[in-house]
C-alpha positions in Angstrom: 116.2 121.4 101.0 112.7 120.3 102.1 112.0 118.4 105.3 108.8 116.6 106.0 107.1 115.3 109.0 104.5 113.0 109.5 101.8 113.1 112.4 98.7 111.7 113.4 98.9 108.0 113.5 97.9 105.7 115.7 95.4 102.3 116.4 92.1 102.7 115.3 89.5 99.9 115.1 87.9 99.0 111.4 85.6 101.2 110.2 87.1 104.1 112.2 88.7 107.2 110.6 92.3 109.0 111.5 93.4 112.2 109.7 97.4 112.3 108.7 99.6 115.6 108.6 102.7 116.3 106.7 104.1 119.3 108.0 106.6 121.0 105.3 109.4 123.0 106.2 111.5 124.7 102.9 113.1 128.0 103.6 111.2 130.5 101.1 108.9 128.3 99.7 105.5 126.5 100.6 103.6 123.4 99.8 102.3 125.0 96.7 105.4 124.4 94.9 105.6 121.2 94.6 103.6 117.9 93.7 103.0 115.6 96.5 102.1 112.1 97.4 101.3 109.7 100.7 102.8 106.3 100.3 102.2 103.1 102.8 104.6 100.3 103.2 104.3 96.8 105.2 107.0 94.6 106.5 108.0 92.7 103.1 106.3 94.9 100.1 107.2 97.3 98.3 106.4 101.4 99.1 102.8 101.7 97.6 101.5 105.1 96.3 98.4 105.6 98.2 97.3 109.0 97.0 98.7 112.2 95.0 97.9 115.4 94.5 99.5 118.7 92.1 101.4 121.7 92.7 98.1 123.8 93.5 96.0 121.0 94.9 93.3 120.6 92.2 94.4 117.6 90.6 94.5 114.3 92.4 94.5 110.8 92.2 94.2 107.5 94.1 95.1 103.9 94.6 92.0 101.8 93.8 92.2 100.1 97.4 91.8 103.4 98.9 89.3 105.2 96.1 86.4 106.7 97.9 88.1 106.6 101.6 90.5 108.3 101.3 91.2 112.2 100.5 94.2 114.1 100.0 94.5 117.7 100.4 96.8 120.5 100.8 96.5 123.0 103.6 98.1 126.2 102.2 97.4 127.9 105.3 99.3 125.5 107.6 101.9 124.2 105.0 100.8 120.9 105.2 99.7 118.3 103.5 96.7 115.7 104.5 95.1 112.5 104.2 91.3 112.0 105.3 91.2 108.2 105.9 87.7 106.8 106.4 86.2 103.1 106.7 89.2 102.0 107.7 90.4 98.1 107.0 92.9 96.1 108.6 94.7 96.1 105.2 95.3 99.9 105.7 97.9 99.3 108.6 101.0 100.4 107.6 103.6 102.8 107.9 102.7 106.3 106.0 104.9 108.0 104.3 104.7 112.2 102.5 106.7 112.7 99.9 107.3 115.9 98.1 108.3 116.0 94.1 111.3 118.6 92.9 110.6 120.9 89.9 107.7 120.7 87.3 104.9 118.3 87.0 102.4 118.0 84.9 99.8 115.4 86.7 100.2 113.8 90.0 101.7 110.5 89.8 102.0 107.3 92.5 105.3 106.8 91.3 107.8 105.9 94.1 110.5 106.9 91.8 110.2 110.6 90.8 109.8 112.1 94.9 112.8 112.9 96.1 111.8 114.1 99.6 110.4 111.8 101.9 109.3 111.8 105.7 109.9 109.4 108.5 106.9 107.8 108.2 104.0 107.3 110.9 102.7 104.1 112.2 98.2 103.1 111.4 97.3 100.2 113.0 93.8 98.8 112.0 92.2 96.2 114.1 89.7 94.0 113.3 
């Protein structure tokens, strides 16, 4: 079983930056086992794939709202997994969610559909 938790939201004003953490707790295992993703989702929409990244953190891909803002990494050392948010919009607010993929993958994917861990979420507020 894998838990996640989400940290480091908040309110930041456009064109400011915030960091996110997903701390990953799995007995006997790490973060390097599986692929991983951040999702957002608004009041209304459906989950969006934001950003993902592979089992060993070399491959990644992005939404093209967020292309060249935003950066996902893993943090081997800490377990975790992050996302670098710069130039921050008011279209960025949103709840953030990490999710964590089970078994092999060969790419990482935005696909809502193939993580089956997810986090609680954390709150971005982006004002204008």
């Amino acid at each position: 079983q894998v838990q996640l938790a989400e940290s480091g939201g908040g309110s930041v004003q456009a064109g400011g930056s915030l960091r996110l953490a997903c701390a990953v707790s799995e007995y006997n295992s790490d973060v390097s086992r599986h692929c991983m993703a951040w999702f957002r989702q608004t009041p209304g929409k459906e989950r969006e794939g934001v950003a993902a990244i592979d089992k060993l953190g070399d491959r990644t891909t992005y939404a093209d709202s967020v292309e060249g803002r935003f950066t996902i990494s893993k943090d081997n050392a800490k377990n975790s997994l992050n996302l670098q948010m710069n130039s921050l919009m008011p279209e960025d607010s949103a709840i953030y969610y990490c999710a964590a993929r089970e078994g092999g993958c060969f790419a990482p994917t935005r696909e809502v559909s193939v993580y089956k861990y997810w986090g609680q979420g954390t709150q971005v507020t982006v004002s204008s």
